[in-house]
matplotlib code that plots the C-alpha trace (Angstrom):
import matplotlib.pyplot as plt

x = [-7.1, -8.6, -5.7, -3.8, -6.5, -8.3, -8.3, -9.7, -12.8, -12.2, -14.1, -12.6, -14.9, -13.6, -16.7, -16.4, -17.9, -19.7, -23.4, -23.4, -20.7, -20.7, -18.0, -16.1, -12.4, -11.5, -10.2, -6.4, -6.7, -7.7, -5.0, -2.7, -4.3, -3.5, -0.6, 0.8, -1.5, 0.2, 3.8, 2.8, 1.9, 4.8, 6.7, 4.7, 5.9, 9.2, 9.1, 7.3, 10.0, 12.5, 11.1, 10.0, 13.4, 15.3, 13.3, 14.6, 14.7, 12.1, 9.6, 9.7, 8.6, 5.8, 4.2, 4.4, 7.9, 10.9, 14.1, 14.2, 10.8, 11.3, 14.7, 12.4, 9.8, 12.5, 14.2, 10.8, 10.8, 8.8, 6.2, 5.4, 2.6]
y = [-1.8, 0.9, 2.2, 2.8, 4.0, 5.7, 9.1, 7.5, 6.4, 2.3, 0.0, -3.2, -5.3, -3.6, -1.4, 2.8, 4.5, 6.8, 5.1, 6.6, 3.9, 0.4, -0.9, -4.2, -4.4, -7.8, -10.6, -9.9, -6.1, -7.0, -9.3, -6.3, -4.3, -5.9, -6.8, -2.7, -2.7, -5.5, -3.9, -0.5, -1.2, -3.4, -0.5, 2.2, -0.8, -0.5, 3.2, 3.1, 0.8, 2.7, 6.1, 4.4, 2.8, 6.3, 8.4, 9.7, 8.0, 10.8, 10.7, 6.9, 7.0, 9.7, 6.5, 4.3, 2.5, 1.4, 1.8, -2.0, -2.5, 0.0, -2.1, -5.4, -3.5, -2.2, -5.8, -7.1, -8.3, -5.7, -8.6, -9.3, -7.0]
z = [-6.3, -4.2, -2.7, -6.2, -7.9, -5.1, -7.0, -10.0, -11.2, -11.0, -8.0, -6.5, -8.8, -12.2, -13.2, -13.0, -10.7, -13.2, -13.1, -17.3, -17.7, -16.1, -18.1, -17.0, -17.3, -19.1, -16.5, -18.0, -17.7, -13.8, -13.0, -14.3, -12.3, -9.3, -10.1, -10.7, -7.2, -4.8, -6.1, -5.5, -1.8, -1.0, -1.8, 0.0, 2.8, 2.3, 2.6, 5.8, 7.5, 6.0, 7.7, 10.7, 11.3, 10.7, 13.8, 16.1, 19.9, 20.8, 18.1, 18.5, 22.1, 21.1, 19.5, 21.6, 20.6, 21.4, 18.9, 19.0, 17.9, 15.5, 13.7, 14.0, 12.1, 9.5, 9.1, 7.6, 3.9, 2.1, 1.2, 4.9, 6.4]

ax = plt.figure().add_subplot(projection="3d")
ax.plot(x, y, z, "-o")
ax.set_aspect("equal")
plt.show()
């Protein structure tokens, strides 16, 4: 949940981080939660491929890898880290 809502006021456990309100989000609301979370980062994922897989030769051996590495990368199913 923290990487969705990093900019917001929620912790991994459900409660705010305002100490003037310790409020518990309902078991349902948290399975939502990471729910919108798990989909959100398996598309930040795909993105990632997607950019990595569209570099140039160059920029690829900058970091370290080789275009083949990089379409192996890019040929993962956006639920596989």
């Amino acid at each position: 949940m923290e990487d969705l809502f990093g900019s917001t006021l929620i912790q991994r456990d459900g409660t705010l981080r305002d100490g003037s309100h310790r409020q518990r989000f309902h078991s349902t609301t948290r399975a939502w939660i990471s729910i919108i979370d798990t989909i959100a980062s398996w598309g930040e994922r795909a993105r990632q491929r997607r950019a990595l897989a569209s570099l140039p030769d160059h920029m690829l051996k900058d970091i370290g890898i080789s275009r083949v590495d990089a379409w192996r990368e890019a040929e993962k199913p956006f639920w596989q880290a």
